[in-house]
KOLKOLTOR-272883 format. One record per residue (C-alpha): residue number from 1; y, z, x; residue in one letter. Coordinates in nm, 2 decimals. Layout:
N
{NUM; {Y; Z; X}; "A"} ...
//
This chain:
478
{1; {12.85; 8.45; 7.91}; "X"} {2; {13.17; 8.55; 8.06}; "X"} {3; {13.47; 8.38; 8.16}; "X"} {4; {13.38; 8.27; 8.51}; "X"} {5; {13.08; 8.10; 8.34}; "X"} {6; {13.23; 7.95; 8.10}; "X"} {7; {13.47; 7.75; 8.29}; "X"} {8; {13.25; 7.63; 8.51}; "X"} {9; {13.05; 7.48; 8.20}; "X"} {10; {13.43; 7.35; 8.10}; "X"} {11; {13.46; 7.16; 8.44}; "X"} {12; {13.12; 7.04; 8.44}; "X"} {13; {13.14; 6.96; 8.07}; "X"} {14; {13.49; 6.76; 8.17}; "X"} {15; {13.36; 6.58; 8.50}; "X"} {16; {13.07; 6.43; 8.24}; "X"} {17; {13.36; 6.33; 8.07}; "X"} {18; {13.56; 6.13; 8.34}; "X"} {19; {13.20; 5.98; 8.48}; "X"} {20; {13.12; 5.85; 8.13}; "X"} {21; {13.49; 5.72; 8.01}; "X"} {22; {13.55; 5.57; 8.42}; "X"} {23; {13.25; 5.50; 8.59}; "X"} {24; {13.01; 5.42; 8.28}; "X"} {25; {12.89; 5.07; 8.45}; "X"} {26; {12.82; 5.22; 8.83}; "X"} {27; {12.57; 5.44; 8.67}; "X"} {28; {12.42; 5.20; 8.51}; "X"} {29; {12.34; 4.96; 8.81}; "X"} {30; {12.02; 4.80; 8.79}; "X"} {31; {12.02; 4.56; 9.11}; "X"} {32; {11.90; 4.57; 9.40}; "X"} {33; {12.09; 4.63; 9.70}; "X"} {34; {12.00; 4.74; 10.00}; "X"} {35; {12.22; 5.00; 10.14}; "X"} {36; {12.04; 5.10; 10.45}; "X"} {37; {11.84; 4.90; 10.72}; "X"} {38; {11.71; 5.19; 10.95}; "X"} {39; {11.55; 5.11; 11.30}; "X"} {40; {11.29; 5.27; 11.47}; "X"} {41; {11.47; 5.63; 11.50}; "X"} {42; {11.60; 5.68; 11.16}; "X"} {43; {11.27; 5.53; 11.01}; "X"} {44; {11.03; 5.78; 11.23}; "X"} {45; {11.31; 6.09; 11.09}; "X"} {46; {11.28; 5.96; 10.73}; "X"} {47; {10.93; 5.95; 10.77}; "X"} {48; {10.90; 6.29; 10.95}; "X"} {49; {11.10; 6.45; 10.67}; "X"} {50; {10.87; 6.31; 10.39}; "X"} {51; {10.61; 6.49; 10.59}; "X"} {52; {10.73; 6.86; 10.60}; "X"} {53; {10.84; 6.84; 10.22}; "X"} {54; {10.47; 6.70; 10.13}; "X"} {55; {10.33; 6.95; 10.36}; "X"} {56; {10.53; 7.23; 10.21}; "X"} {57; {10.46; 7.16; 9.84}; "X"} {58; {10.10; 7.15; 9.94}; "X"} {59; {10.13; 7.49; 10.11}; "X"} {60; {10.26; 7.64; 9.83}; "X"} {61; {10.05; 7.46; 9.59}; "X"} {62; {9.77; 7.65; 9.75}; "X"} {63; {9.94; 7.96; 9.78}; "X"} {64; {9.95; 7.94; 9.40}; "X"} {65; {9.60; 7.93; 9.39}; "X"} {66; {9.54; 8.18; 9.66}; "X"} {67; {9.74; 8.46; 9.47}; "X"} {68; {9.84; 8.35; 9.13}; "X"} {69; {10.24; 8.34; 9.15}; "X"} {70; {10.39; 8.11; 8.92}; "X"} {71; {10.75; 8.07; 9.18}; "X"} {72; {10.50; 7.88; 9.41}; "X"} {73; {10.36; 7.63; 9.17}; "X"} {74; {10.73; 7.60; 9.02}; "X"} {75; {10.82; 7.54; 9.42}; "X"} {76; {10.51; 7.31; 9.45}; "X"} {77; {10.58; 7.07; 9.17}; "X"} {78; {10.98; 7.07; 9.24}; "X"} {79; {10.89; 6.99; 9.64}; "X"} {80; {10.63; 6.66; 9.47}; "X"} {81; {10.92; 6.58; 9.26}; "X"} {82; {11.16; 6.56; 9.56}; "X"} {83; {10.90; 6.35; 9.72}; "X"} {84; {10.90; 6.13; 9.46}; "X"} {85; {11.28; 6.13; 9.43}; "X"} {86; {11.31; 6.01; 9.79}; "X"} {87; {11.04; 5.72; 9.79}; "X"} {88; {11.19; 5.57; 9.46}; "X"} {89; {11.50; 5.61; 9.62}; "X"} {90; {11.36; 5.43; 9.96}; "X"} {91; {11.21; 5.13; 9.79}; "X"} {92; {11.55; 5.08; 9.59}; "X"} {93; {11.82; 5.07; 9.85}; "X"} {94; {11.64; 5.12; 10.21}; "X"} {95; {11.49; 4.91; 10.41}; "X"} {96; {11.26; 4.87; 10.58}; "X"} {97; {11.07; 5.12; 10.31}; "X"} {98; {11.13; 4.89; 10.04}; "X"} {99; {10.89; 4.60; 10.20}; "X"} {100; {10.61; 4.87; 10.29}; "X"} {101; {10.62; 5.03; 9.93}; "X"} {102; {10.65; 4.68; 9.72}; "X"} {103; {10.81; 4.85; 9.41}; "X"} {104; {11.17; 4.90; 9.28}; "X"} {105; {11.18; 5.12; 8.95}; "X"} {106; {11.45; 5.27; 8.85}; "X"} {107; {11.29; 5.46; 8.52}; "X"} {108; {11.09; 5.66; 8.80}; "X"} {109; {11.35; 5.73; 8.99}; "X"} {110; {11.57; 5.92; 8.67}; "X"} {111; {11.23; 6.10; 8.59}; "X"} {112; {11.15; 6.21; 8.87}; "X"} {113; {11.50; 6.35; 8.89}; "X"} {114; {11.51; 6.54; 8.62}; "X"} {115; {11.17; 6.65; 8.69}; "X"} {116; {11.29; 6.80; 9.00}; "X"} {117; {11.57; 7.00; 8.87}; "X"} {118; {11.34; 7.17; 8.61}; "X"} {119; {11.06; 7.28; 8.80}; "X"} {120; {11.37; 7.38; 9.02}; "X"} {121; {11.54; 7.56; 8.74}; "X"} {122; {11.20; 7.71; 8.66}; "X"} {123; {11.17; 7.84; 9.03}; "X"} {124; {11.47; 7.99; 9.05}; "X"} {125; {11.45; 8.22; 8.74}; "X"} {126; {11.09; 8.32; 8.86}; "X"} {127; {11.21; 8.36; 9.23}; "X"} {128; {11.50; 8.57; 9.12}; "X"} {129; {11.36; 8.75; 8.83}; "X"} {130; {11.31; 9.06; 9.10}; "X"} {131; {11.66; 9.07; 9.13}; "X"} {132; {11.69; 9.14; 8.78}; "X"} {133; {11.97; 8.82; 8.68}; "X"} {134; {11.95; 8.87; 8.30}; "X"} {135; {12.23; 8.69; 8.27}; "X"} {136; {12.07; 8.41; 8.44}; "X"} {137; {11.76; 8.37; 8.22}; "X"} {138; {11.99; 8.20; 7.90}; "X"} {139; {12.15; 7.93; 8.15}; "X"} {140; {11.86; 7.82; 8.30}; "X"} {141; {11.70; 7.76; 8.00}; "X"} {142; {11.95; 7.59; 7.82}; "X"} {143; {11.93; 7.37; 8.14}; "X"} {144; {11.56; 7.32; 8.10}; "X"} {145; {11.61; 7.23; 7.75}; "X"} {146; {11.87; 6.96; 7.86}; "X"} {147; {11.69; 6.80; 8.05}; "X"} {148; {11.36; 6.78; 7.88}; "X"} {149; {11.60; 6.61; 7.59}; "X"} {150; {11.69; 6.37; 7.89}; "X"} {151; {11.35; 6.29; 7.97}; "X"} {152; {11.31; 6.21; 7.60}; "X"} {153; {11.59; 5.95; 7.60}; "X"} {154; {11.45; 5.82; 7.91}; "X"} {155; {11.16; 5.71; 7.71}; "X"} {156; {11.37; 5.57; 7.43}; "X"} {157; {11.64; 5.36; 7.65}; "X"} {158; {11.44; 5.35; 7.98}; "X"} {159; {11.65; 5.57; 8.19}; "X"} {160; {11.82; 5.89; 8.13}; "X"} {161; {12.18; 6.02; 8.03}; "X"} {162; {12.26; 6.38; 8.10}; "X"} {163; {12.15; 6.36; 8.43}; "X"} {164; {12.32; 6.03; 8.49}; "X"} {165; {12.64; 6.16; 8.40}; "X"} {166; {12.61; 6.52; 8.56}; "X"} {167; {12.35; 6.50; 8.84}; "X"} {168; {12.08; 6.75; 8.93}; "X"} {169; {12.28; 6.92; 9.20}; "X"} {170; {12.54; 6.98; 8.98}; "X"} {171; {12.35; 7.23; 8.78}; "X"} {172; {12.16; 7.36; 9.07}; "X"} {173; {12.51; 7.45; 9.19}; "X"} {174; {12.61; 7.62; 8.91}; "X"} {175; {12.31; 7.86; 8.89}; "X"} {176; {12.32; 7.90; 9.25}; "X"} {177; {12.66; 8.08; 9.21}; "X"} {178; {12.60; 8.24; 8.94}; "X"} {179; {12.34; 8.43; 9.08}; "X"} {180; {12.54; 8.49; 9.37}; "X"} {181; {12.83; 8.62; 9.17}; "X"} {182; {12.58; 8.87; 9.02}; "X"} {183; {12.30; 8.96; 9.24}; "X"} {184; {12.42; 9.32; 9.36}; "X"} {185; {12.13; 9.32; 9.68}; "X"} {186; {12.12; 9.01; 9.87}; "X"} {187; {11.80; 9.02; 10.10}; "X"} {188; {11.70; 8.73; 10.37}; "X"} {189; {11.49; 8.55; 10.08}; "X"} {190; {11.83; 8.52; 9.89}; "X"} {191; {12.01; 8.35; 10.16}; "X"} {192; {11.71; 8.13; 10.25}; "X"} {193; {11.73; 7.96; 9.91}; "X"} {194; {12.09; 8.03; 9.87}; "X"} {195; {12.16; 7.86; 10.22}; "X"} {196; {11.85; 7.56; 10.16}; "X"} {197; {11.98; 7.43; 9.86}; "X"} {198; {12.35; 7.43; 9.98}; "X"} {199; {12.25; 7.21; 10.23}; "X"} {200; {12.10; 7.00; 10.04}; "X"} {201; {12.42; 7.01; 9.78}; "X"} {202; {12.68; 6.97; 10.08}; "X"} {203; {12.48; 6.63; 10.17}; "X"} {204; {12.47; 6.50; 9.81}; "X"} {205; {12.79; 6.58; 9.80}; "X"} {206; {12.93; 6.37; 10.11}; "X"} {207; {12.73; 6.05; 10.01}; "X"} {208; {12.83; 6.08; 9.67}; "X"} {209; {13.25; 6.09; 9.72}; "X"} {210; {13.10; 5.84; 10.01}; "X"} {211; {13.25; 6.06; 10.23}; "X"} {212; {12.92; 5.95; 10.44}; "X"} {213; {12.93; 5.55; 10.37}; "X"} {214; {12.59; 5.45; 10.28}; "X"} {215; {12.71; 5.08; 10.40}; "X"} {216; {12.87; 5.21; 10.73}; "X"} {217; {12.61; 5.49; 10.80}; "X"} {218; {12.19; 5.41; 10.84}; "X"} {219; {12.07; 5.75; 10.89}; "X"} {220; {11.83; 5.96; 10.68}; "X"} {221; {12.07; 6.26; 10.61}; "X"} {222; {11.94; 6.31; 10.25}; "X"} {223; {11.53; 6.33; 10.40}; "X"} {224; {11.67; 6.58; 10.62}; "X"} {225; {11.83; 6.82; 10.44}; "X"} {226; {11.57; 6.80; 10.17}; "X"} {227; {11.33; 6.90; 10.48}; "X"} {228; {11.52; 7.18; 10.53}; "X"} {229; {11.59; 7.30; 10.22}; "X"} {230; {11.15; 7.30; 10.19}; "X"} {231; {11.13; 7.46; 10.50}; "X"} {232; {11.38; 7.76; 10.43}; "X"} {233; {11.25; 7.79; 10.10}; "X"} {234; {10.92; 7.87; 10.21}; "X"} {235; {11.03; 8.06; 10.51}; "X"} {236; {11.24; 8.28; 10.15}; "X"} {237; {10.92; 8.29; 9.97}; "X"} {238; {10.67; 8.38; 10.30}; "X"} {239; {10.91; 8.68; 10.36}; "X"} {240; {10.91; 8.74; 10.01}; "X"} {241; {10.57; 8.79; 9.95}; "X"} {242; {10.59; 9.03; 10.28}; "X"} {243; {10.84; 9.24; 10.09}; "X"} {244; {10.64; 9.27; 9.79}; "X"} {245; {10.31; 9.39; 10.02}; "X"} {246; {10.53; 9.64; 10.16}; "X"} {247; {10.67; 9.78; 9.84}; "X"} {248; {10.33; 9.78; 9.71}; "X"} {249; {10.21; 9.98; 10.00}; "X"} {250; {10.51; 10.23; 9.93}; "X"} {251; {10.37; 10.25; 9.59}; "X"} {252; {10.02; 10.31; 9.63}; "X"} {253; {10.16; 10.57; 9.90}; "X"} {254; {10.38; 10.74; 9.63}; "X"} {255; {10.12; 10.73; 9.35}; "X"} {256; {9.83; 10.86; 9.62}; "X"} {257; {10.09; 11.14; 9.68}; "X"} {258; {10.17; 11.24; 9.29}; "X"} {259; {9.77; 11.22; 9.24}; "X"} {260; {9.73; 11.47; 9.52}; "X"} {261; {10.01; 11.72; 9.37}; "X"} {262; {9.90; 11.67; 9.03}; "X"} {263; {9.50; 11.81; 9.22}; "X"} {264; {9.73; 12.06; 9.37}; "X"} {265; {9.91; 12.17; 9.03}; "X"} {266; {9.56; 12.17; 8.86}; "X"} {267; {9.39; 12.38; 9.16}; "X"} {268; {9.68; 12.64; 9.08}; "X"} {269; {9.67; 12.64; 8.73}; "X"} {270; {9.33; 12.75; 8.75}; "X"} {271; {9.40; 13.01; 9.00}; "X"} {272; {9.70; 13.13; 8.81}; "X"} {273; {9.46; 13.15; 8.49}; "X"} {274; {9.22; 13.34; 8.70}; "X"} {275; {9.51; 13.59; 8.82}; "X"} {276; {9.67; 13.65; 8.55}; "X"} {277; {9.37; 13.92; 8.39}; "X"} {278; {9.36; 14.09; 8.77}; "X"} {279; {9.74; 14.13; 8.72}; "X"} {280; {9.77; 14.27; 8.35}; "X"} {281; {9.44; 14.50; 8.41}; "X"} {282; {9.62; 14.65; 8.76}; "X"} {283; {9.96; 14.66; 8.54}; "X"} {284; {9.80; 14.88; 8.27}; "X"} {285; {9.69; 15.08; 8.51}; "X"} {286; {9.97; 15.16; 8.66}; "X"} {287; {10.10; 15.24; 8.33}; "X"} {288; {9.79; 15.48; 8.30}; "X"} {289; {9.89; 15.60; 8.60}; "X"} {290; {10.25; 15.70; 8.58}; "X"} {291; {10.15; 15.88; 8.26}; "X"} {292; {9.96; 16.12; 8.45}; "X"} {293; {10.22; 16.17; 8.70}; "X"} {294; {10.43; 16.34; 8.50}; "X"} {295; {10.72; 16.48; 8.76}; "X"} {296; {10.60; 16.35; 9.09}; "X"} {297; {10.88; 16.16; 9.24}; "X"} {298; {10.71; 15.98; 9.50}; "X"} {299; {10.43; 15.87; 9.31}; "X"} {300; {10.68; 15.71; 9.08}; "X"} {301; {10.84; 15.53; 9.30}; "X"} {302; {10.55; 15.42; 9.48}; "X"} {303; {10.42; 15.29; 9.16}; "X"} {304; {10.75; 15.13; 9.08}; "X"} {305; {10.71; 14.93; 9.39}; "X"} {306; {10.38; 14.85; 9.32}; "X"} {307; {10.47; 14.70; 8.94}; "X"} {308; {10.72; 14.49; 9.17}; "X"} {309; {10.47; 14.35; 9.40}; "X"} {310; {10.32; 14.26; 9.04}; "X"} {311; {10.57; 14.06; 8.94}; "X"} {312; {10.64; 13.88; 9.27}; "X"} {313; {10.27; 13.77; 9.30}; "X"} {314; {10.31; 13.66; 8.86}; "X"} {315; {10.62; 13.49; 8.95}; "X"} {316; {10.51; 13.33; 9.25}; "X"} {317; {10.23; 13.19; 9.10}; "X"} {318; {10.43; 13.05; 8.82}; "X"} {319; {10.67; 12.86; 9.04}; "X"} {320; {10.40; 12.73; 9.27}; "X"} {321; {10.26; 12.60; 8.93}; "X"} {322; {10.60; 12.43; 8.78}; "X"} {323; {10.64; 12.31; 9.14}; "X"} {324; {10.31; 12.10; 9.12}; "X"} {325; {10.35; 12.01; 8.81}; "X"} {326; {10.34; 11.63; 8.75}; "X"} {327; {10.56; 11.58; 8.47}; "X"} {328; {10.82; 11.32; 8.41}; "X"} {329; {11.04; 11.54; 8.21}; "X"} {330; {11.39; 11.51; 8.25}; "X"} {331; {11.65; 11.80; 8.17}; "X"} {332; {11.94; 12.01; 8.27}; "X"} {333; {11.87; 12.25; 8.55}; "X"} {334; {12.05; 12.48; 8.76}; "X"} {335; {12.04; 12.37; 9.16}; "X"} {336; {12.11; 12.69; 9.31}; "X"} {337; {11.80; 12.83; 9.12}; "X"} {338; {11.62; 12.51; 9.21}; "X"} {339; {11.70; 12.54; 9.57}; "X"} {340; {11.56; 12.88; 9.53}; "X"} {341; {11.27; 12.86; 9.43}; "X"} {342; {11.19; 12.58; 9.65}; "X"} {343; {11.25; 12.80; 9.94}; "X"} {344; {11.07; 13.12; 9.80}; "X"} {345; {10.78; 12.86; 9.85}; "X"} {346; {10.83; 12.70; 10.21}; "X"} {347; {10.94; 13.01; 10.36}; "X"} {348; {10.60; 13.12; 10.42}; "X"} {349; {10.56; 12.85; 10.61}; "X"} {350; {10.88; 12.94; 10.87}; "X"} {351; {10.81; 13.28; 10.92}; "X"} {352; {10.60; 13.19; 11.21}; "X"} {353; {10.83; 12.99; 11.43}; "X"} {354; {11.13; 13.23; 11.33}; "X"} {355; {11.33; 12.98; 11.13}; "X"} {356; {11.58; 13.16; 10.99}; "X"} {357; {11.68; 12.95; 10.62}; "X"} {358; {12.01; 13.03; 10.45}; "X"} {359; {12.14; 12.90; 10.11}; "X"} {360; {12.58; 12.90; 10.05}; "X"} {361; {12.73; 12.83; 9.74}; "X"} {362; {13.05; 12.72; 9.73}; "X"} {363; {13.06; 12.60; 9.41}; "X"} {364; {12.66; 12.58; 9.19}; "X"} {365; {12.60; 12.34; 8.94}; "X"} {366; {12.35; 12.15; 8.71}; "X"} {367; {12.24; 11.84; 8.66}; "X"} {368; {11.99; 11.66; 8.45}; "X"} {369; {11.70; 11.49; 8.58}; "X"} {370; {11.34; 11.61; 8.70}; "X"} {371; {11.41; 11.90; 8.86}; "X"} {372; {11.03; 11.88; 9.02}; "X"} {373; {11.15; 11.60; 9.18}; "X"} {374; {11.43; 11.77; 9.30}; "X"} {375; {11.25; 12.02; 9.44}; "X"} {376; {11.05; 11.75; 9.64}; "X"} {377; {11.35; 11.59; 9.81}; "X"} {378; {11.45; 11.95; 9.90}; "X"} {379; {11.08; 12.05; 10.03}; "X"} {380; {11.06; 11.71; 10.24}; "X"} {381; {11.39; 11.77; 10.41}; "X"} {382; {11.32; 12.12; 10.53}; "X"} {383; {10.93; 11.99; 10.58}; "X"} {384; {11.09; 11.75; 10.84}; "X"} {385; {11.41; 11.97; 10.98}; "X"} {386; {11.11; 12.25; 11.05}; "X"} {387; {10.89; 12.03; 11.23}; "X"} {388; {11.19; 11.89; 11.45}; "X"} {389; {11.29; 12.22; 11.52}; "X"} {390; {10.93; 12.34; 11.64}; "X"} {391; {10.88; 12.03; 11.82}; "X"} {392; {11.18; 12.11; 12.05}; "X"} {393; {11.11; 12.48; 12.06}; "X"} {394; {11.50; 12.56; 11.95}; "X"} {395; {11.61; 12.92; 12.02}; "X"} {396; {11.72; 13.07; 11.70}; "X"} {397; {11.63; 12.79; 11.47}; "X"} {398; {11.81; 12.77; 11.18}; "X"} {399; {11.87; 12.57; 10.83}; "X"} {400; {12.09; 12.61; 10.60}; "X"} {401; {12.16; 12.45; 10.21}; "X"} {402; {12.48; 12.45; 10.12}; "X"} {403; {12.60; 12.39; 9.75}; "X"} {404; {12.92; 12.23; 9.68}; "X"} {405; {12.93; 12.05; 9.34}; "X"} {406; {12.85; 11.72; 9.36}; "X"} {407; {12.66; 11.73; 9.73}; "X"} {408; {12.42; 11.94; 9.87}; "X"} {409; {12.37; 11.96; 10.24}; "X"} {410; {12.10; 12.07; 10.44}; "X"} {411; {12.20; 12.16; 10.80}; "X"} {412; {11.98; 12.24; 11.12}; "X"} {413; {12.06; 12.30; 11.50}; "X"} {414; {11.73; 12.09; 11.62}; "X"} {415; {11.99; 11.91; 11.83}; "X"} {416; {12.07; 11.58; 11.62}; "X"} {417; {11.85; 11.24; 11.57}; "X"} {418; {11.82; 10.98; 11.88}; "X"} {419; {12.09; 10.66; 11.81}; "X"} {420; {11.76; 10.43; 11.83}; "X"} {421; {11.61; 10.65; 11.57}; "X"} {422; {11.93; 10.69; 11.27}; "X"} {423; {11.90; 10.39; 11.12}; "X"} {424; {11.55; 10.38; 11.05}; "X"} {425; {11.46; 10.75; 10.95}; "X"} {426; {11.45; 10.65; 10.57}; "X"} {427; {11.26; 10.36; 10.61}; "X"} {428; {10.91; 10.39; 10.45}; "X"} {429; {10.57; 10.45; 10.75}; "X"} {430; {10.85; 10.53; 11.07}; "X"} {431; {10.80; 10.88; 11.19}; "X"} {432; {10.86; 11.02; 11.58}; "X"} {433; {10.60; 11.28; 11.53}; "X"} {434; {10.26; 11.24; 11.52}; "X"} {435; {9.99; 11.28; 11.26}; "X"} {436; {10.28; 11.16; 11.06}; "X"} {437; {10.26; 10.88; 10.76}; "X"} {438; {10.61; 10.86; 10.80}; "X"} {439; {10.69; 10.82; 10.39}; "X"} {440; {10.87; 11.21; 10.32}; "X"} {441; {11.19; 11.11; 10.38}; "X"} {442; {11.14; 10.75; 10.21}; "X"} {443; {11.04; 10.95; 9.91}; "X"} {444; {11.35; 11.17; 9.91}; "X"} {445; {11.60; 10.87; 9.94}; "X"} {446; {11.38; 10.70; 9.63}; "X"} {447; {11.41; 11.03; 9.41}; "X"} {448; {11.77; 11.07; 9.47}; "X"} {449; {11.91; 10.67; 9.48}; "X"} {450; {11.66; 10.52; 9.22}; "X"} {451; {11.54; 10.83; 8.97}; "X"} {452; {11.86; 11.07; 9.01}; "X"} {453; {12.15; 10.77; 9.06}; "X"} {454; {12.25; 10.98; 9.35}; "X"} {455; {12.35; 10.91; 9.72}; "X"} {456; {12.13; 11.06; 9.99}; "X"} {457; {12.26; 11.03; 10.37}; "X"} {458; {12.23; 11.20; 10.69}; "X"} {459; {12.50; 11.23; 10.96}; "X"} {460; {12.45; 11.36; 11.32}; "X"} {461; {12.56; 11.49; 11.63}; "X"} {462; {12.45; 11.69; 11.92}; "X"} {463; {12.40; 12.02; 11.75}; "X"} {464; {12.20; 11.89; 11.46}; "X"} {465; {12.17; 11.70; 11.11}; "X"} {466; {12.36; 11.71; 10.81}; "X"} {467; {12.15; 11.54; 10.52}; "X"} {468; {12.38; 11.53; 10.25}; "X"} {469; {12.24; 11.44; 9.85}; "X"} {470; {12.52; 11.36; 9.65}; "X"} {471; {12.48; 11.37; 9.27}; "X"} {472; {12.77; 11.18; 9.10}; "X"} {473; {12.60; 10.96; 8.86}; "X"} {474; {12.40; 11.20; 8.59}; "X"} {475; {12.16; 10.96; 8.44}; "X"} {476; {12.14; 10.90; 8.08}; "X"} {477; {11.98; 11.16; 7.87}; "X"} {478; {11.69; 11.08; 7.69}; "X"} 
//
């Protein structure tokens, strides 16, 4: 726990303090007073409210069922605890609710309370668990712990104490910012929940420094900004669960990919095995041959050529092999020979539409990570600048790597990327060509940003595309 943390804790531990030494007896009243006397508008709102939370914890409720999550049962069960919160709350201090429910307990009211700020606390560290909050996961149960001790005492002295003294909110608040101090990605779920509950807090807040007079005011703020704290909780969980079908679409995509290289790396290992015999056989024979020669120049040399075109086919099999290979493996490797190799095996494939492909070094250099995977972000790019460049029939196409420790940039002269297009070229299933599944460039950014701790970005203009990989963050060596 840092410092931040821990005075917060100090401030909460101190206003528990000052409610308990000050105000001991208003927390402790047990008449019953009516505080509001809502007509016909305020009654219908109130009762419209109760509606949508109900309606939302049953939505989610289902929704557990439907798919197994435990943040929507946790969602469910905090929304029926609300509920309950409210109506206790109703028959105690507002009329005319307190007639048409014929109850006033106040036990139910400090249960159902606490209730709600655990299965609250227990939503939160499921909903933001994808985040990856670890520092989160000890305050929130520590919480949980308090008031489950609370709910004990309420059984012993018929009403609670920790929550008496420092109210649900309170706490919600506090995790609430601590997750926003350390959550380094905030998506649109984030701000749903971070933005519901804040309403909810700001209200609570107002009527409890009676900033809004309960005597002076009859209006059912609290119903309403527990309505909408359901509402854009849902909406947070609803886009949520999109998310996560997206991601897992990604993944399938990436894993269907890797299964087809590792067919690919198989399919050439058996080749290669099948080669290599050929190879030898023709390379002893050469060796036969050049015995025989004895003086004769020109036969030599011929064969010398020949014993290269040998090795060229050995050692282009052998990096078509490594390429495919589907292994994990992390180590130091050299980019310039990386960059190499990977264009030893596309250039076949530019030949044909006269792309001319360049490589500069300014200044080489290694790095360790995958260097398969390397090779892949480097085969996509060119894949995609080729295509672009084929597309728009460019006289004298041409790309060019350029190595400059820490970035690598690959350049064409296919005339730049459209301004509607810029911001969403990396974004997994968009492609402007067709036959396209749109996930090559999506697959480089993953390899560089999430396995290599790199930076990959593109920049244009009207000549062409810059796609610049930076590598400034090696990742830990295994």
């Amino acid at each position: 726990m840092d410092n931040t943390a821990k005075i917060k804790l100090i401030a909460i531990a101190l206003y528990a303090i000052f409610a308990f030494l000050f105000f001991y007896d208003d927390h402790f009243v047990q008449n019953s007073t009516i505080l509001h006397h809502y007509d016909h508008i305020p009654f219908m709102v109130a009762l419209l409210s109760l509606g949508i939370i109900f309606s939302a914890g049953v939505y989610n409720l289902a929704f557990y069922f439907y798919i197994r999550n435990r943040q929507y049962l946790y969602y469910a069960l905090a929304q029926l605890f609300i509920l309950l919160t409210l109506i206790s709350i109703e028959s105690l201090l507002i009329a005319p609710f307190n007639e048409i429910y014929n109850f006033k307990n106040y036990w139910l009211l400090d249960v159902s309370q606490t209730l709600m700020l655990i299965f609250s606390m227990l939503f939160i560290q499921a909903f933001f668990s994808t985040y990856k909050i670890q520092k989160l996961n000890n305050l929130i149960q520590s919480i949980i712990y308090l008031a489950l001790f609370d709910i004990l005492l309420s059984i012993i002295f018929s009403h609670t104490i920790i929550t008496k003294f420092v109210p649900a909110f309170v706490w919600v608040w506090f995790i609430l910012s601590e997750a926003f101090r350390h959550t380094q990605t905030k998506d649109v779920p984030f701000y749903f929940v971070f933005v519901g509950w804040h309403i909810v807090i700001v209200i609570i807040l107002l009527e409890y420094t009676q900033i809004i007079n309960p005597t002076q005011v009859d209006f059912p703020f609290l119903h309403i900004a527990f309505a909408l704290e359901s509402m854009l909780l849902s909406f947070a969980l609803s886009y949520k669960f999109r998310l996560i079908e997206d991601e897992q679409k990604v993944q399938q995509t990436l894993l269907l990919q890797q299964s087809r290289l590792a067919s690919m790396g198989e399919m050439i290992s058996i080749i290669a095995h099948q080669w290599r015999q050929p190879l030898n056989f023709l390379a002893f024979s050469f060796m036969h041959i050049k015995k025989n020669c004895k003086n004769d120049e020109e036969a030599i040399l011929t064969i010398k050529e020949a014993n290269e075109q040998l090795q060229y086919m050995s050692q282009t099999i052998e990096n078509f092999r490594n390429f495919y290979n589907p292994s994990k493996k992390r180590e130091a490797f050299d980019i310039e020979k990386s960059c190499a190799t990977t264009l030893q095996i596309i250039s076949p494939t530019l030949q044909p539409a006269k792309i001319k492909i360049e490589m500069k070094i300014e200044k080489n250099f290694s790095f360790y990570a995958n260097s398969n995977e390397f090779q892949q972000v480097i085969l996509n790019i060119v894949n995609n600048a080729r295509d672009v460049l084929i597309e728009r029939k460019i006289e004298n196409p041409q790309i060019t790597i350029t190595i400059n420790q820490p970035t690598i940039t690959i350049t064409d002269n296919a005339k730049g990327i459209g301004k509607e297009h810029i911001d969403k070229i990396f974004e997994p299933y968009f492609s402007t060509k067709q036959n396209s599944d749109g996930i090559g460039l999506y697959i480089a950014k993953t390899i560089i940003e999430k396995e290599m701790g790199g930076k990959l970005d593109v920049v244009t203009n009207s000549e062409g595309s810059h796609f610049i990989i930076k590598l400034l963050d090696k990742p830990k060596q295994e």
